[in-house]
N, C-alpha and C positions, 0 to 999 in steps of 0.2 A: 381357277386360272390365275396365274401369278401375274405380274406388272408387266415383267418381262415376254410375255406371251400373248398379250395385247396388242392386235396390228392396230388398234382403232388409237390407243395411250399414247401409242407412238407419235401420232401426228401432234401430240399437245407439247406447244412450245418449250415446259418445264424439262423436258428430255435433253436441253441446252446446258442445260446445269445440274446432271446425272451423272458420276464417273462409274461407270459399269466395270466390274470385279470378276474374271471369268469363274463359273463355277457358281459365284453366291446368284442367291433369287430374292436379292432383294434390290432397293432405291438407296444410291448412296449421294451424299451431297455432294458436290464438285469444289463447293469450297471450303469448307472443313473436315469432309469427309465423316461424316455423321450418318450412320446407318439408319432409314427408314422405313419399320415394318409395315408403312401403310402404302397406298395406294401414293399417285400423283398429286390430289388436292392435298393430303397431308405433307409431301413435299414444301408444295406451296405456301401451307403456315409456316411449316419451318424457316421455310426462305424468307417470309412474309413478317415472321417477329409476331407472330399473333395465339404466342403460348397457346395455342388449341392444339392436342397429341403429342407433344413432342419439344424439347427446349430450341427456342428460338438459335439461328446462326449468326455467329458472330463476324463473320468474313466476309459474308455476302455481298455483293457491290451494288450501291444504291440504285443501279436501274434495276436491278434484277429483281432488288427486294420492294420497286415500285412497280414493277412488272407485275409479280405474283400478287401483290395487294389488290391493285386493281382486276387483276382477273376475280377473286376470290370473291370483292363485292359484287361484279357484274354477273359472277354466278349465285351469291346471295336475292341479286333482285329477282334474274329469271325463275328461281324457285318460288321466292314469294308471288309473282305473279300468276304459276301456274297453279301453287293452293287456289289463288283466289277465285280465278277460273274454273276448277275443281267443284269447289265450295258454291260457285252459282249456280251448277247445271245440277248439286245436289249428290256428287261426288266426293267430294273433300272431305281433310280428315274431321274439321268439324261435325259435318253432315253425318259419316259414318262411326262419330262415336257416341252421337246423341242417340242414331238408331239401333247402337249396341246397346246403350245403355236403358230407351223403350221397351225393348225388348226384352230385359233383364228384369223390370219392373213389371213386366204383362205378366211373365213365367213365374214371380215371387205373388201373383196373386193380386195387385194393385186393381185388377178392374181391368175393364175393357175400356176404360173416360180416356187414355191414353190418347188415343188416333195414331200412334204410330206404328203398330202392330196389325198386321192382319188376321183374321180366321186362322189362317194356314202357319200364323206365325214367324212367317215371314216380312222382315220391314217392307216397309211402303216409300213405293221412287219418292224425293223431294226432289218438287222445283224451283224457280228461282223466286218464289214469292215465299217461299217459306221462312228465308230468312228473315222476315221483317214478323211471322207468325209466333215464331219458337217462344216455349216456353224456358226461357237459357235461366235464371235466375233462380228459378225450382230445380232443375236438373244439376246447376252448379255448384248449390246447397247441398245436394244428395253428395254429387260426387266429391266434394270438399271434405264431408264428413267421411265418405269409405276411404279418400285419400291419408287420411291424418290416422286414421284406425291400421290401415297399412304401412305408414310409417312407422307408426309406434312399435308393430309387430316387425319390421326389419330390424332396426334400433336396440328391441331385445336379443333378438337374436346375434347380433354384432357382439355385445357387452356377454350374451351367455360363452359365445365362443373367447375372449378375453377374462374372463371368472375361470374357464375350464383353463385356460393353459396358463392362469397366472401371469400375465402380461399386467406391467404400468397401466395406469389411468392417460399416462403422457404420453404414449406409444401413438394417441390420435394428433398430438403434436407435431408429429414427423412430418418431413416437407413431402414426403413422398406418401403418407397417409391420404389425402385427400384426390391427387389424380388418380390412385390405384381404386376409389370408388369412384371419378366420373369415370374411366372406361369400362369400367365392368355396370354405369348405367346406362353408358351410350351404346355397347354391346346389342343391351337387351335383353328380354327372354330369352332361356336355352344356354345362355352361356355356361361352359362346364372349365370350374376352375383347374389349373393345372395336377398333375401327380406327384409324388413325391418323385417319383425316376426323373420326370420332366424338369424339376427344380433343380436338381442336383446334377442333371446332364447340360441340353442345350440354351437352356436357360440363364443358368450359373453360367458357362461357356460366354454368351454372347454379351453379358451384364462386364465379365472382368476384360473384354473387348474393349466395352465402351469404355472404362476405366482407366484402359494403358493411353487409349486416344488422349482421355483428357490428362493423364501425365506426362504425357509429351510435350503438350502445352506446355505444362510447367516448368519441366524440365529446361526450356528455351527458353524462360522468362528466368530461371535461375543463370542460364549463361550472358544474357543481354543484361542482366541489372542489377545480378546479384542478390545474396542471399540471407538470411538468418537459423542459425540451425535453435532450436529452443528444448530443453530437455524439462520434462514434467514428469517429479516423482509423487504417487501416491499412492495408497492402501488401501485395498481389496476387502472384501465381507470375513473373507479366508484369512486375514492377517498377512497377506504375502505382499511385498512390496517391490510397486513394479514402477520404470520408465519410459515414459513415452518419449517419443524424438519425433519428431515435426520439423517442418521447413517453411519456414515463411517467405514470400517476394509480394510484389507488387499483383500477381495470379490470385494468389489466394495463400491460404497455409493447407499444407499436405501433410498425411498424416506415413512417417517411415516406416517406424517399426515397434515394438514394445517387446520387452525383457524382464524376466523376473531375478530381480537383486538384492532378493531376502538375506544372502549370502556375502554382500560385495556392499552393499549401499555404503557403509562405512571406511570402504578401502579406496585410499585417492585413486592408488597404481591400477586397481581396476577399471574405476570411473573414468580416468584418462584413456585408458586403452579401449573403452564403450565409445566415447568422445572421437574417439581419433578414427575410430572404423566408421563413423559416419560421416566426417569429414570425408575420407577417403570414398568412401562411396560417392558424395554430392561432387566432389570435385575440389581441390584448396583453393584454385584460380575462381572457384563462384561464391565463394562463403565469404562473405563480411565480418560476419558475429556470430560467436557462440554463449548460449545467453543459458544461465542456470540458476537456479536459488543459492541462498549464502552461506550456506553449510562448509563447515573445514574440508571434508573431501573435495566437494565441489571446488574449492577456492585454489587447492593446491591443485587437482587437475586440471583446474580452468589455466594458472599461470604455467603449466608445464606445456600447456600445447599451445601457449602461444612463444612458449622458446623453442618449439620443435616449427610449429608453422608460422613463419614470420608474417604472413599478410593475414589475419584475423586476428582478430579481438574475444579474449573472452569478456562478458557482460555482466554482472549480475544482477537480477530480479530485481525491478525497483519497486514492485507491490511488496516482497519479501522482503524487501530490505522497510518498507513501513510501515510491515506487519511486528516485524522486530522490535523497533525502536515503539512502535505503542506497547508492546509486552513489558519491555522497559521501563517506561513510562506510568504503565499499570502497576510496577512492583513500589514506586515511591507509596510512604505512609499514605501523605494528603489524597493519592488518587486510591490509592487500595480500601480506606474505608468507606472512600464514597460508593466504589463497585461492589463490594462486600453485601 
């Protein structure tokens, strides 16, 4: 049952700050409009800035986002109180995993010294005296040990699947490497990762979704303050030599487009006219600078389009330009035989 089919979710305040989309089944934000595959409390981190599920909302208005906060601990407390409660009368999940794990030790043969097993093999009620009985410090030894035996065996199997496809050592780098393992912990058992149909259909689909969202963003941050177009050329394993074109603002830097210029990298009349199509895209009224290394093509297209577009600047590279001057610097005698 979706969120939206919930008459009980309905009554929870967070539904103030849902804009509902006819058609979709999902939770969208009201103030960024940030898609929600989860339930309401997930919502409420988002709203709440408390990076659990989901990237925090930037729009949010401080009551709102103190609204969500405080619900979120006062349903943190009642949880913890009714473990504990749980836990007294010998229901909790401590209680029930000490007597899975009795259990486990009866069945491998340990004896009958347990006390937690019956004849029948069925655990035995705990009450509330037991707690102060339990042998925790033996059992937590045990389970310490199968814990870490269990990791080590996930672990492998991570790095067998990264050998098999040839993937980086650095691919566990990625900012998006480490939540895509807490959800698929928090999941739990049974989780069945997606298909290849599914990746490549609603998946792919809803991901280039969120993407055009946050372009927009940017987009508006390029009209409010203006921009920087930055062109980066460099060379592939293949020998082909490609450019990248990026935007920089006060957002962030976004990445446009990339071209292969194996063909052209040396022709200004070309690189000018690469230049000028992405001006035209970005807008001339949003562009500040167009910023390139110090190459002669570069240098005569960079001057040709700023006598076509009067309001930007072409820029060039100041790492490039003292990465140069050390090459320079390296060819005098006195420094050439020290590097030598």
């Amino acid at each position: 049952m979706s969120s939206f089919d919930s008459k009980n979710s309905r009554k929870d305040f967070v539904w103030n700050y849902v804009l509902e989309v006819a058609g979709e089944q999902y939770l969208r934000c009201k103030f960024c409009n940030q898609r929600c595959t989860g339930g309401v409390n997930r919502l409420k981190h988002h709203l709440a800035g408390t990076h659990h599920g989901m990237k925090p909302c930037t729009k949010v208005s401080e009551d709102a986002r103190l609204e969500c906060k405080e619900a979120l601990a006062n349903f943190k407390d009642q949880k913890t109180k009714r473990n504990e409660l749980l836990q007294e009368i010998g229901m909790g999940p401590t209680s029930m995993h000490e007597s899975a794990l009795s259990k486990t030790i009866g069945t491998l043969g340990s004896g009958s010294g347990s006390g937690s097993v019956s004849g029948s093999g069925e655990p035995i009620p705990r009450g509330p005296m037991d707690k102060f009985t339990t042998s925790q410090p033996r059992q937590t030894t045990l389970n310490s040990k199968w814990k870490q035996e269990e990791k080590k065996e996930v672990c492998r199997k991570i790095g067998r699947f990264m050998y098999s496809k040839g993937l980086p050592f650095n691919t566990v780098n990625d900012p998006y490497w480490f939540p895509m393992i807490d959800a698929v912990a928090n999941f739990g058992s049974g989780f069945k990762p997606p298909s290849m149909h599914e990746l490549r259909t609603w998946i792919l689909k809803e991901e280039v979704n969120d993407l055009s969202i946050i372009m927009e963003d940017h987009k508006k941050a390029w009209k409010q303050y203006g921009c920087s177009i930055m062109s980066d050329g460099w060379t592939d394993g293949k020998s082909r030599c490609l450019i990248n074109f990026l935007v920089n603002s006060p957002a962030g830097t976004w990445f446009m487009k990339s071209i292969d210029a194996f063909d052209t990298i040396k022709n200004g009349e070309l690189m000018f006219k690469y230049l000028d199509e992405v001006v035209e895209e970005i807008g001339e009224e949003n562009v500040v600078q167009v910023i390139t290394d110090n190459a002669s093509n570069y240098v005569n297209a960079g001057m040709r389009l700023m006598e076509k577009r009067r309001k930007l600047w072409w820029t060039p590279c100041a790492a490039h330009c003292i990465d140069l001057m050390l090459e320079d610097i390296g060819k005098l005698n006195v420094h050439a035989t020290t590097l030598s």
